[in-house]
Backbone as a chain_set.jsonl record, in Angstrom:
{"seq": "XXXXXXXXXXXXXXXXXXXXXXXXXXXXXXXXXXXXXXXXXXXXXXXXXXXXXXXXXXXXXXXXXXXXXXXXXXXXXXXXXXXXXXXXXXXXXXXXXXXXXXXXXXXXXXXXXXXXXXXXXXXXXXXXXXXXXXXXXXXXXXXXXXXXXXXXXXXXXXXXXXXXXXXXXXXXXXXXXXXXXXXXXXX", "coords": {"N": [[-133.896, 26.52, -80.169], [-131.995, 29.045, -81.239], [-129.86, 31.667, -80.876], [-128.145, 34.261, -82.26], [-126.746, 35.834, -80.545], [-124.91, 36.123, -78.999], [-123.647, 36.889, -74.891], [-120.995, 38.153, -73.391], [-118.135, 36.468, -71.63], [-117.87, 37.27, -68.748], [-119.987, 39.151, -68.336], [-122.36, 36.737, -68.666], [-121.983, 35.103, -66.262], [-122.125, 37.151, -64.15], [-124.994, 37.267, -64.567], [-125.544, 34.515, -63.63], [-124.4, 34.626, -61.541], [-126.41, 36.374, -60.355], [-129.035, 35.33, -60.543], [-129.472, 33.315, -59.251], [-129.537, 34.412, -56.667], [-129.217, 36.307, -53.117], [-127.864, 33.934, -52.189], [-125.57, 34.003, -53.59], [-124.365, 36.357, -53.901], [-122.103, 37.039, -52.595], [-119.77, 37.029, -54.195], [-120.266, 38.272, -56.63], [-118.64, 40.651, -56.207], [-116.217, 39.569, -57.333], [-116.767, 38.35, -59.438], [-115.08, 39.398, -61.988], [-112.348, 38.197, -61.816], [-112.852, 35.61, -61.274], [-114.01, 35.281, -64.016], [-112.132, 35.583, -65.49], [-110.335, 33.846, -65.222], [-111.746, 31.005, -64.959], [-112.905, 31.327, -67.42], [-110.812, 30.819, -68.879], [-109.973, 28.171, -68.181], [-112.388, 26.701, -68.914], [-111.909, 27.171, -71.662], [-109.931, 25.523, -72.223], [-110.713, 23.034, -71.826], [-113.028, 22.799, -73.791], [-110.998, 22.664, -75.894], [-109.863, 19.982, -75.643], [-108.713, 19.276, -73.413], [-107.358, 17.06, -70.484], [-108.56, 17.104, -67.309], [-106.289, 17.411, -64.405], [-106.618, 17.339, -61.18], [-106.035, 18.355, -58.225], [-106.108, 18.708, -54.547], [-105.954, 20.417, -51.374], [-105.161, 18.832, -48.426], [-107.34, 19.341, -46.522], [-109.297, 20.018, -48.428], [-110.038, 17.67, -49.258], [-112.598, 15.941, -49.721], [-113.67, 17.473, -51.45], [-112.615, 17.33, -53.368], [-113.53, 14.413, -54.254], [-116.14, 15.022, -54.433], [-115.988, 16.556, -56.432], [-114.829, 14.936, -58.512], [-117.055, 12.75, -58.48], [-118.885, 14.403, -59.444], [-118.449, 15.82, -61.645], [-118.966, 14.299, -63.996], [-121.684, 12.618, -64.113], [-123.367, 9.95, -63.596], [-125.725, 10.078, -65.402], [-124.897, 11.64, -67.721], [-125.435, 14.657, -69.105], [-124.252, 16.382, -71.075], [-121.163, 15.395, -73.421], [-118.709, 13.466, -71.951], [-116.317, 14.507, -69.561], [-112.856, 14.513, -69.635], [-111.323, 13.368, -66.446], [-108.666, 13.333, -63.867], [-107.532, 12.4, -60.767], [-104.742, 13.99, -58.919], [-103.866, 11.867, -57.35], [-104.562, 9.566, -58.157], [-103.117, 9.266, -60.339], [-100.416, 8.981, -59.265], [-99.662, 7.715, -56.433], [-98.274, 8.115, -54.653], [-98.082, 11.317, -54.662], [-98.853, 12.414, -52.491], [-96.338, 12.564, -50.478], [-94.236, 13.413, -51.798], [-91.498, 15.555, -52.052], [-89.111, 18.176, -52.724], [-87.813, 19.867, -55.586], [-86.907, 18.155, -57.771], [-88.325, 15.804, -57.613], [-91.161, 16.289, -58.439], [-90.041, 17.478, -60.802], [-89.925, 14.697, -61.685], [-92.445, 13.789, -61.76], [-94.055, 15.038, -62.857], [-93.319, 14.981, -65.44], [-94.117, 12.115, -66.486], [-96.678, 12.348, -66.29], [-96.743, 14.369, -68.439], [-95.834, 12.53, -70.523], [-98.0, 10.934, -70.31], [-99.882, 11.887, -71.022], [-99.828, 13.748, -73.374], [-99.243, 16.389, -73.04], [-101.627, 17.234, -73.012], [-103.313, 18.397, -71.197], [-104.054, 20.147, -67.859], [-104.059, 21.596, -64.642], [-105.89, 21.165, -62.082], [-106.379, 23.532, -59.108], [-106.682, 23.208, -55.48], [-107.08, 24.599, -52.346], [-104.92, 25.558, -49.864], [-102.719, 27.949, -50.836], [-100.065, 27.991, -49.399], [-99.572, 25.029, -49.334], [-97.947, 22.439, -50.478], [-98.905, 20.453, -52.455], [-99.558, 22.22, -54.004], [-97.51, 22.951, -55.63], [-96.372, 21.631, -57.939], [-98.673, 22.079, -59.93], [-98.058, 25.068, -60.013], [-96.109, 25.637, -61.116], [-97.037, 25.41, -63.678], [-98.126, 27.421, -66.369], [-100.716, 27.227, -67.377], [-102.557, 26.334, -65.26], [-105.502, 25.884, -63.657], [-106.314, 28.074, -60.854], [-108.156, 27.508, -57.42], [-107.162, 29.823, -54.709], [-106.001, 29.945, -51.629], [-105.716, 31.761, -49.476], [-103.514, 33.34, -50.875], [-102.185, 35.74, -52.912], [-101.547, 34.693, -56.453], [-100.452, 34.636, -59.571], [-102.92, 33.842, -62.175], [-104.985, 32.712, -60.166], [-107.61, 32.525, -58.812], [-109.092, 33.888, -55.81], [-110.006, 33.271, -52.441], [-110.458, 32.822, -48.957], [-108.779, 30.824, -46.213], [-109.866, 31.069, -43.905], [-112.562, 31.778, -43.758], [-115.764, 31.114, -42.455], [-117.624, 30.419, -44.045], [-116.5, 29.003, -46.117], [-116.496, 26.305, -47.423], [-119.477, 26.046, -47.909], [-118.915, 28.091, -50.103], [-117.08, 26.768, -52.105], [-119.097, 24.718, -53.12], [-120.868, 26.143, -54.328], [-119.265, 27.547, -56.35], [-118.262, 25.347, -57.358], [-120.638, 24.438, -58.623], [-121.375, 26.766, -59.984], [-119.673, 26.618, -61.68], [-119.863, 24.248, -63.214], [-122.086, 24.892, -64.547], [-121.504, 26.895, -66.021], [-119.74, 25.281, -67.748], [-121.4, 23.835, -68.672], [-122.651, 25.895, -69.85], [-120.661, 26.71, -72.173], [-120.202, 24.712, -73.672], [-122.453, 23.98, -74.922], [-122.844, 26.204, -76.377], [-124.173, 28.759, -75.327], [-122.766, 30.736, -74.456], [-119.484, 32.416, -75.448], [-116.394, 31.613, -74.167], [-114.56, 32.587, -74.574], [-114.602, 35.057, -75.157]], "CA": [[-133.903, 27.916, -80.534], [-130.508, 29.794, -81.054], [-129.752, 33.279, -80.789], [-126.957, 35.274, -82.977], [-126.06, 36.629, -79.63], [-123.689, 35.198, -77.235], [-123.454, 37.235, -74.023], [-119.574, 37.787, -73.023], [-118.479, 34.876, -69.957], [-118.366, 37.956, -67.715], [-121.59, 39.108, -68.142], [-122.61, 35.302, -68.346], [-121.16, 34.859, -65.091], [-122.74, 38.129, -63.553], [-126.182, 37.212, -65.074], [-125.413, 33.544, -63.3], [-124.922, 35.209, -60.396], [-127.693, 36.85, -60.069], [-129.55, 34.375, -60.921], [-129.001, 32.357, -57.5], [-130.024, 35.695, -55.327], [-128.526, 36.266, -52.225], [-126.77, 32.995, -52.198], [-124.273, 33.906, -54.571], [-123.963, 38.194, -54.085], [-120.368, 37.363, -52.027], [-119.21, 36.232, -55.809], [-120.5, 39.637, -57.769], [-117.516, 41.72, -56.203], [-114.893, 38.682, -57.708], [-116.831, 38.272, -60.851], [-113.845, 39.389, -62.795], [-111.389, 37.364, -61.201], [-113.615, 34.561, -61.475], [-114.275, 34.883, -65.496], [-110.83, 35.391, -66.358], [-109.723, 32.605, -64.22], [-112.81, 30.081, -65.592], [-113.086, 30.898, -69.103], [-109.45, 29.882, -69.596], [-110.253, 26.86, -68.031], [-112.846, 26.028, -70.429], [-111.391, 26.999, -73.24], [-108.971, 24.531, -71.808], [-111.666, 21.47, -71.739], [-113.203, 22.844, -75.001], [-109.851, 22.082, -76.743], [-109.955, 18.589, -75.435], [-107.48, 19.347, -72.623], [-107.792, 16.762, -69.397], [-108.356, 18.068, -65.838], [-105.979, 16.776, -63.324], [-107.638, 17.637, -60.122], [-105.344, 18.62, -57.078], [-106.635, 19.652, -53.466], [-104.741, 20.355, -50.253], [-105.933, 17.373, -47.614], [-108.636, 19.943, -46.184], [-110.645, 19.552, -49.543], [-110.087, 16.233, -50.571], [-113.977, 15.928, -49.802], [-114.08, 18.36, -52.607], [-112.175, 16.768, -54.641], [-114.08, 13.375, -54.257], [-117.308, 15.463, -55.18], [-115.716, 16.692, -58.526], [-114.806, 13.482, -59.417], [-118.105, 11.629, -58.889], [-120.338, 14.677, -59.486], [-118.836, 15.929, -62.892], [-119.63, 12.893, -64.976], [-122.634, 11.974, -63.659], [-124.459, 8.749, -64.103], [-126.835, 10.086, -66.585], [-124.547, 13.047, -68.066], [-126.243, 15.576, -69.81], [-123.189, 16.213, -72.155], [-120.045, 15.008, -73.178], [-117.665, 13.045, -70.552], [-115.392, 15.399, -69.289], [-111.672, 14.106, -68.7], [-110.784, 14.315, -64.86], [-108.705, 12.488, -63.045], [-107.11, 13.259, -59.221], [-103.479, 13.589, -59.427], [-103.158, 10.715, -56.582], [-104.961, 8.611, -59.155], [-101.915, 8.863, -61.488], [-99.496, 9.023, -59.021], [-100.15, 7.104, -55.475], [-97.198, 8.827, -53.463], [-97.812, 12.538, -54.434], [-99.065, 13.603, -51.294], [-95.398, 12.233, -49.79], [-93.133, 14.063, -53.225], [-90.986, 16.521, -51.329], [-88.508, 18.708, -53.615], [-88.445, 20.255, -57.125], [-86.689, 17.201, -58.418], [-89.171, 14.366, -57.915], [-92.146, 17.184, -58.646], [-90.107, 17.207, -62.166], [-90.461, 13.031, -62.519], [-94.192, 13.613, -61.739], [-94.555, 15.944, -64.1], [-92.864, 14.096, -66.682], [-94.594, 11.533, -66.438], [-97.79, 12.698, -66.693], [-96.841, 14.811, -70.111], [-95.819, 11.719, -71.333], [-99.158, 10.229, -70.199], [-101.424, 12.909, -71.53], [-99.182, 14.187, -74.261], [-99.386, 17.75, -72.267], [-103.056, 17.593, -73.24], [-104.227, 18.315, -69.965], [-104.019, 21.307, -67.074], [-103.746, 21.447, -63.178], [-106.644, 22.374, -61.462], [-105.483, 23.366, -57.41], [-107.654, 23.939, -54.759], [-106.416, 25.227, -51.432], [-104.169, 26.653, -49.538], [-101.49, 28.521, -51.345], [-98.671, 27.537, -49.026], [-99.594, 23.957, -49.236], [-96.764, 21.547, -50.804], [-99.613, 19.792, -53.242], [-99.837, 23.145, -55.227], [-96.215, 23.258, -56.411], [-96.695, 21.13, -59.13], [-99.306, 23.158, -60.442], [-97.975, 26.485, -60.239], [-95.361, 25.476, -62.06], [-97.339, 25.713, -65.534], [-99.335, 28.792, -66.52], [-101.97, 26.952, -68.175], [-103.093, 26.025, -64.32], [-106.641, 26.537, -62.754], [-106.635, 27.219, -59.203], [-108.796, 28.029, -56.779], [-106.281, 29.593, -53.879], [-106.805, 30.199, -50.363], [-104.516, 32.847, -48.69], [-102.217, 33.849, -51.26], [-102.76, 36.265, -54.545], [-100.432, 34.015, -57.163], [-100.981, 34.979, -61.179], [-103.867, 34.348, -62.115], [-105.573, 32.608, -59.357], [-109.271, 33.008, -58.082], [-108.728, 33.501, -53.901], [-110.871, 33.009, -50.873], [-109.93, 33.125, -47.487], [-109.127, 29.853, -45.765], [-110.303, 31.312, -42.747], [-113.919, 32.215, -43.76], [-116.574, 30.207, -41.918], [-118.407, 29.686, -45.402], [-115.88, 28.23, -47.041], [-117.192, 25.083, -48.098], [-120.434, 26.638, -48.798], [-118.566, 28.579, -51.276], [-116.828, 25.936, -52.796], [-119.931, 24.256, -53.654], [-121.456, 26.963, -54.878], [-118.465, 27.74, -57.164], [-118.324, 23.994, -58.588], [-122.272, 24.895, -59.171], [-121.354, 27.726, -61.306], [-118.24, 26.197, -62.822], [-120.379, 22.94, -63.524], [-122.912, 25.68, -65.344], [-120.349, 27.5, -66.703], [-119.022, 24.21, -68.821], [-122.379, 23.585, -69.688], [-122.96, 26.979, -71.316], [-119.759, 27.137, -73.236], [-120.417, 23.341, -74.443], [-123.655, 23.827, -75.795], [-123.018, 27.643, -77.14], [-124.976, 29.892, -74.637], [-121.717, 31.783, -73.827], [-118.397, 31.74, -75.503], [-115.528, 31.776, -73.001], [-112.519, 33.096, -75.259], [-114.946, 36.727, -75.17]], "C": [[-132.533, 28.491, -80.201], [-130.443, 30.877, -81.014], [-128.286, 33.739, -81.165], [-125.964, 35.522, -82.086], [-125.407, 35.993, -78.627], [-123.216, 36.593, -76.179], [-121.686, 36.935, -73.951], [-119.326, 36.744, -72.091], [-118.581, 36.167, -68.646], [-119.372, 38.335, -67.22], [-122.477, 37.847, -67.485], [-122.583, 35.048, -67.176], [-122.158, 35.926, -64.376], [-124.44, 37.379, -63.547], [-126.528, 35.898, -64.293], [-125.814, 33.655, -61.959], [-125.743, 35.373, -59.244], [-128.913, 35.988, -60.275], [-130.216, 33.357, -59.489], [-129.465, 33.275, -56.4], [-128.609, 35.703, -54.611], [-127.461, 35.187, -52.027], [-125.33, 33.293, -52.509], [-123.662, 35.721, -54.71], [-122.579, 37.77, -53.538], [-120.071, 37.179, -53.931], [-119.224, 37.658, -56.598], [-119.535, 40.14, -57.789], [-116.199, 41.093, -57.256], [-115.156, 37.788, -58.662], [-115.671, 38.057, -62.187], [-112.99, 38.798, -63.156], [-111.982, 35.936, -61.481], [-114.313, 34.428, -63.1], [-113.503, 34.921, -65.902], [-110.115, 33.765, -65.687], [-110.248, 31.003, -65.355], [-113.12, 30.126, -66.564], [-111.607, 30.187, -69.398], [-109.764, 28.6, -69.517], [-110.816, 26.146, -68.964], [-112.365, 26.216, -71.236], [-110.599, 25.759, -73.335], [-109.815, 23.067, -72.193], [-112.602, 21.304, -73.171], [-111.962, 22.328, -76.014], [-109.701, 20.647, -76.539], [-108.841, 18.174, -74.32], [-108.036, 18.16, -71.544], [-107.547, 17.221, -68.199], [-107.264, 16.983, -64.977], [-105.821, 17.626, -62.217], [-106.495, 17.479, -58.788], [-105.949, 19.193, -56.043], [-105.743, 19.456, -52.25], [-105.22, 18.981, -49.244], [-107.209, 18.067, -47.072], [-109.755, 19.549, -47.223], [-110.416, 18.347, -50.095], [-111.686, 15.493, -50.588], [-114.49, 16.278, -51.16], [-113.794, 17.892, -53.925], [-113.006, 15.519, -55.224], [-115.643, 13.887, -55.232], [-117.032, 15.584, -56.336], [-115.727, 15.771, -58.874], [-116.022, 12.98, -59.763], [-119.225, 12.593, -59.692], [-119.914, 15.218, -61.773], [-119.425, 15.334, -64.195], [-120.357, 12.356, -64.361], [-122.802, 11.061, -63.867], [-124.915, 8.962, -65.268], [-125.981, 12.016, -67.381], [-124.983, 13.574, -69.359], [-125.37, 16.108, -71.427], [-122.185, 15.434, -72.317], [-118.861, 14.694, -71.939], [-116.92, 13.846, -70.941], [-113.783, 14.286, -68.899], [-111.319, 14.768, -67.634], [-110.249, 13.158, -64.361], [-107.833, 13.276, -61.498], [-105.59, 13.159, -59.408], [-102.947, 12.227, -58.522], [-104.033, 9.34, -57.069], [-103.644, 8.062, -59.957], [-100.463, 8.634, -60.674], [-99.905, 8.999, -57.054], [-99.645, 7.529, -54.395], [-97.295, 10.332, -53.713], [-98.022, 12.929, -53.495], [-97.705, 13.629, -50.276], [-94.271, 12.685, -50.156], [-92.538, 15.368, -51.97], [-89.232, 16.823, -52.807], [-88.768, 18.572, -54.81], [-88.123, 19.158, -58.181], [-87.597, 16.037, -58.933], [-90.374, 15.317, -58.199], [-91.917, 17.406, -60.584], [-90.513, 15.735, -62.694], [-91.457, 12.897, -62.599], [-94.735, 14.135, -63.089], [-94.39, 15.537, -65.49], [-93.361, 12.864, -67.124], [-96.172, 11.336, -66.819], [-97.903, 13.849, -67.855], [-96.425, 13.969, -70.913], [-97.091, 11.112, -71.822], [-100.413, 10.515, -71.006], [-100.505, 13.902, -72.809], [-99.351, 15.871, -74.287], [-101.039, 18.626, -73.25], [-104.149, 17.723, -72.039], [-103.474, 20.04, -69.268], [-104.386, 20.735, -65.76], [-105.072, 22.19, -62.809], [-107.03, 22.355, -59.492], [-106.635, 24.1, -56.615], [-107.113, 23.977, -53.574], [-105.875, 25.842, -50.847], [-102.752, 26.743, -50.519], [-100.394, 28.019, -51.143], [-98.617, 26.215, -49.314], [-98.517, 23.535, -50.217], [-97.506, 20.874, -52.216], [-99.745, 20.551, -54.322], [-98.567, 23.365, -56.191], [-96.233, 22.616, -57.612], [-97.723, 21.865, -60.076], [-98.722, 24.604, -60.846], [-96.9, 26.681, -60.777], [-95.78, 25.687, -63.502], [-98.32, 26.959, -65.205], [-100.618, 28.523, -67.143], [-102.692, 26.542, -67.046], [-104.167, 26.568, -64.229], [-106.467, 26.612, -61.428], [-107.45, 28.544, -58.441], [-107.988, 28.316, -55.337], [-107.048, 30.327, -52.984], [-105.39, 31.179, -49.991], [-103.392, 33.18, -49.071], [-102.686, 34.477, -52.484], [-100.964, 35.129, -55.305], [-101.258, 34.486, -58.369], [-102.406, 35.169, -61.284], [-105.253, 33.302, -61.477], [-106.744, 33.367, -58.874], [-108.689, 32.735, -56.543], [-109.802, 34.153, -53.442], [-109.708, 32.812, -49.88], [-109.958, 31.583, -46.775], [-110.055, 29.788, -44.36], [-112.068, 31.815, -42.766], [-114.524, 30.985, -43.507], [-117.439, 29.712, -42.699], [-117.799, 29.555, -46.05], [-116.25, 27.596, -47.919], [-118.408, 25.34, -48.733], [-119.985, 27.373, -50.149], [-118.292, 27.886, -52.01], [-117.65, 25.311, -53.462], [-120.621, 24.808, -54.406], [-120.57, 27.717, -55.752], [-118.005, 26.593, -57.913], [-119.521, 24.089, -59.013], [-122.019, 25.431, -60.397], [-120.309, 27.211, -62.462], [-119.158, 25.216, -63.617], [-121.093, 24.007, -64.766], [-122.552, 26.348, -66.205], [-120.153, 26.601, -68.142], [-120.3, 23.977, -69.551], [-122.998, 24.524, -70.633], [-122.172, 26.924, -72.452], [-119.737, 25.156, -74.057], [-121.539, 23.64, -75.719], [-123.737, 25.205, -76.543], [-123.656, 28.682, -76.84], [-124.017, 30.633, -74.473], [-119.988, 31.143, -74.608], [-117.228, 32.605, -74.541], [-114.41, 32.473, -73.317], [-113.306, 34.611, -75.142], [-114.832, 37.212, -73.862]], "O": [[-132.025, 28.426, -79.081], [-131.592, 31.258, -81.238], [-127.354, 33.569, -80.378], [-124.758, 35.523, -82.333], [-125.665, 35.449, -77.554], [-122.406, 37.364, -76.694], [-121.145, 35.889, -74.308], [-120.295, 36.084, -71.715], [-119.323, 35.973, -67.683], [-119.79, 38.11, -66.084], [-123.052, 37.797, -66.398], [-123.666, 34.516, -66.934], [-123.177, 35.366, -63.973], [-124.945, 37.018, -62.483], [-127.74, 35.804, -64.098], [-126.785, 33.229, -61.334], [-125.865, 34.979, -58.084], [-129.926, 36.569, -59.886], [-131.317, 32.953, -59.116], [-129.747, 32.829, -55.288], [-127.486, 35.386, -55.003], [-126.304, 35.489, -51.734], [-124.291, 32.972, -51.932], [-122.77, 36.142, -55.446], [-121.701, 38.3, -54.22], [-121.046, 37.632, -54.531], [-118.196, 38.074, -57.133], [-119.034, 40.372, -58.889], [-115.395, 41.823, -57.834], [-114.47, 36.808, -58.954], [-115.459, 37.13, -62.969], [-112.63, 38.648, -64.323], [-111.203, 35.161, -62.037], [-115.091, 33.502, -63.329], [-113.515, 34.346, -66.991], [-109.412, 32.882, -66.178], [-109.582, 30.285, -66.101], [-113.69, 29.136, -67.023], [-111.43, 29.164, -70.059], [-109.858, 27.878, -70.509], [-110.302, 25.289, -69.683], [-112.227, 25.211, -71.934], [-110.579, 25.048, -74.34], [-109.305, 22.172, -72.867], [-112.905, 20.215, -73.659], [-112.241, 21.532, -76.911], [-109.323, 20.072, -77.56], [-108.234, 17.103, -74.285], [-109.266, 18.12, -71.569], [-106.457, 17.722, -67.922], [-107.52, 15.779, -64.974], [-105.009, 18.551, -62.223], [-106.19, 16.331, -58.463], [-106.461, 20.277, -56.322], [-104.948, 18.525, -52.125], [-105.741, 18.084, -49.905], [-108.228, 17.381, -47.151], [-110.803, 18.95, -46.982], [-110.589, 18.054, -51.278], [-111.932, 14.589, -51.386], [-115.355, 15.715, -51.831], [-114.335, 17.958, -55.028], [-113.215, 15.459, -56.436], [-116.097, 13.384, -56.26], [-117.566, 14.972, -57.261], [-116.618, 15.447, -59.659], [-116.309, 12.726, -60.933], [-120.152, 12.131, -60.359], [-120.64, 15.066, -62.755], [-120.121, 15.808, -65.092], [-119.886, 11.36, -63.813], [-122.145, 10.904, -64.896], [-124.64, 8.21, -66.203], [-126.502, 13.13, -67.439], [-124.897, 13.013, -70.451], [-125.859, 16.153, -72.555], [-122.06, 14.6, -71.42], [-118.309, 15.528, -71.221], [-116.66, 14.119, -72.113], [-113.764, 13.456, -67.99], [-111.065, 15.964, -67.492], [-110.891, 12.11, -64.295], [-107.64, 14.481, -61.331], [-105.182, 12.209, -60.075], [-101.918, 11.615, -58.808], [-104.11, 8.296, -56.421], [-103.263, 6.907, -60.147], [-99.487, 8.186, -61.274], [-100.32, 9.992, -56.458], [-100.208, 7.465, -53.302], [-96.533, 10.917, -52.943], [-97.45, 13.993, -53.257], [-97.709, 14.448, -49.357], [-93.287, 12.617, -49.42], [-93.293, 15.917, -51.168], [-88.607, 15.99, -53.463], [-89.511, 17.737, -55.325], [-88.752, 19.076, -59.236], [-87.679, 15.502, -60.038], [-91.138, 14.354, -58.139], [-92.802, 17.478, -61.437], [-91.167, 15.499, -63.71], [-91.876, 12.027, -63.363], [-95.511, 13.756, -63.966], [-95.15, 15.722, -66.441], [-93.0, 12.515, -68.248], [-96.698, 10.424, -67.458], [-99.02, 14.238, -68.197], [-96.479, 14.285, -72.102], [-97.405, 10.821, -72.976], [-101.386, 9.89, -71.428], [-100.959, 15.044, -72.871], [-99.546, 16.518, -75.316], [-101.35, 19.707, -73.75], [-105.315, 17.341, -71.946], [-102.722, 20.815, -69.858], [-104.919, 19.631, -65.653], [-105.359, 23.358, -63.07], [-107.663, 21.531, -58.832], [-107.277, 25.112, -56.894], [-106.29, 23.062, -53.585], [-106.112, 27.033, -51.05], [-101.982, 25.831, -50.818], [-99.649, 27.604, -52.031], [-97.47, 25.917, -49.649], [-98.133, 24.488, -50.895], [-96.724, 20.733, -53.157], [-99.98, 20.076, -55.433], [-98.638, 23.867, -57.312], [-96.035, 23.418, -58.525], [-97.239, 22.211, -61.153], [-98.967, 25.139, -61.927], [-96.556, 27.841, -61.002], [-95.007, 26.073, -64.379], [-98.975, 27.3, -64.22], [-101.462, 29.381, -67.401], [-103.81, 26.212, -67.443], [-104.215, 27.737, -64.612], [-106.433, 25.6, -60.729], [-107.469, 29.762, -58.618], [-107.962, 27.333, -54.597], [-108.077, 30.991, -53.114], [-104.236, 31.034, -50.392], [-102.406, 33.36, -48.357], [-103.535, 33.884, -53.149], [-99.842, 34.97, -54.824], [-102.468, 34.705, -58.301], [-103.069, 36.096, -60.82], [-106.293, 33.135, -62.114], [-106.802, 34.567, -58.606], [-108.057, 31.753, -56.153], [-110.375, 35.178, -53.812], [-108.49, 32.694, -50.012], [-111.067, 31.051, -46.724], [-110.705, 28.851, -43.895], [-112.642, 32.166, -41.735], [-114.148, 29.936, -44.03], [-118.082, 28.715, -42.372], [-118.225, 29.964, -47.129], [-116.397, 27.993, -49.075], [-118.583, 25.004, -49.904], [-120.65, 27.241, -51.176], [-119.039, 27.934, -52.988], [-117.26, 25.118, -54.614], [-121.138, 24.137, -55.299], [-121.102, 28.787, -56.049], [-117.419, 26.74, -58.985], [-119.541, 23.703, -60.182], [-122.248, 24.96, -61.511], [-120.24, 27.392, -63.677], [-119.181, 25.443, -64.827], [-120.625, 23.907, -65.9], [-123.215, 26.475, -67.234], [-120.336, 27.022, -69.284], [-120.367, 23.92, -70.779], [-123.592, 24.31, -71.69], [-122.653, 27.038, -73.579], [-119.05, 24.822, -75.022], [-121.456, 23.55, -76.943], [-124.68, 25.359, -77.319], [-123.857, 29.568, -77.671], [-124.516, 31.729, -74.22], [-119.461, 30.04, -74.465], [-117.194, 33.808, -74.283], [-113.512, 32.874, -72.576], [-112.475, 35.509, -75.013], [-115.038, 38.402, -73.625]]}, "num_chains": 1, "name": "protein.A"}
């Protein structure tokens, strides 16, 4: 059963929300921030873009989860491209200056014929995000710094991680609306 009507991703997002209860009310105030942020994204993965997946060393837990949890075993839609950037490149966490941050980079728009996007999770100051925040087509999820157009949390909040999970939840839900046509992301 289809419906004419596609809900905006903000709404979408709100309606998502709410959805979850209490769990998820911190999120309502940074709605906004969090649909302009995450529809790009998809639109990004709708075009056939691939993710390459950056986190500071605090979340590389997090990162491990994305990896195994977006492509499930038994996935419900289309494989998603994701890979970690220390997949493609074994020494980034050791890259120091803008020089060798360009051979990385170059390397991996050769690789992916700049059919892909950065998506950064951490802290702001961290050294792992520079590569990222170098393109504007980036996703990131930042911790203690407003940068463009960055979604931020607080590294210092004691539900961190709870958040995080509960913001790959919605993201995960997110991709699966704008896949299947419950919500389009460019509104």
């Amino acid at each position: 059963m289809s419906s004419t009507f596609s809900p905006d991703f903000a709404q979408w997002s709100l309606d998502a929300i709410r959805e979850e209860g209490s769990s998820l009310s911190w999120l309502e105030e940074q709605r906004f921030e969090w649909s302009k942020t995450t529809a790009y994204a998809l639109e990004q993965v709708l075009e056939g873009k691939s993710i390459i997946l950056i986190t500071d060393e605090k979340r590389n837990w997090l990162e491990q989860y994305i990896l195994s949890s977006l492509n499930s075993e038994s996935p419900n839609r289309p494989l998603i491209p994701i890979v970690s950037i220390d997949a493609l490149f074994v020494h980034y966490g050791s890259i120091s200056g803008g020089e060798m941050i360009d051979v990385v980079d170059d390397m991996i728009s050769l690789s992916h014929k700049d059919d892909y996007f950065f998506w950064y999770i951490g802290k702001g100051d961290d050294k792992r995000s520079d590569i990222a925040k170098r393109k504007d087509n980036s996703y990131f999820w930042m911790f203690d710094e407003d940068f463009n157009d960055a979604f931020t949390l607080k590294s210092y909040d004691k539900h961190l991680d709870i958040k995080l999970l509960q913001l790959y939840k919605l993201f995960d839900a997110s991709l699966n609306a704008t896949m299947f046509g419950e919500v389009d992301a460019s509104s």
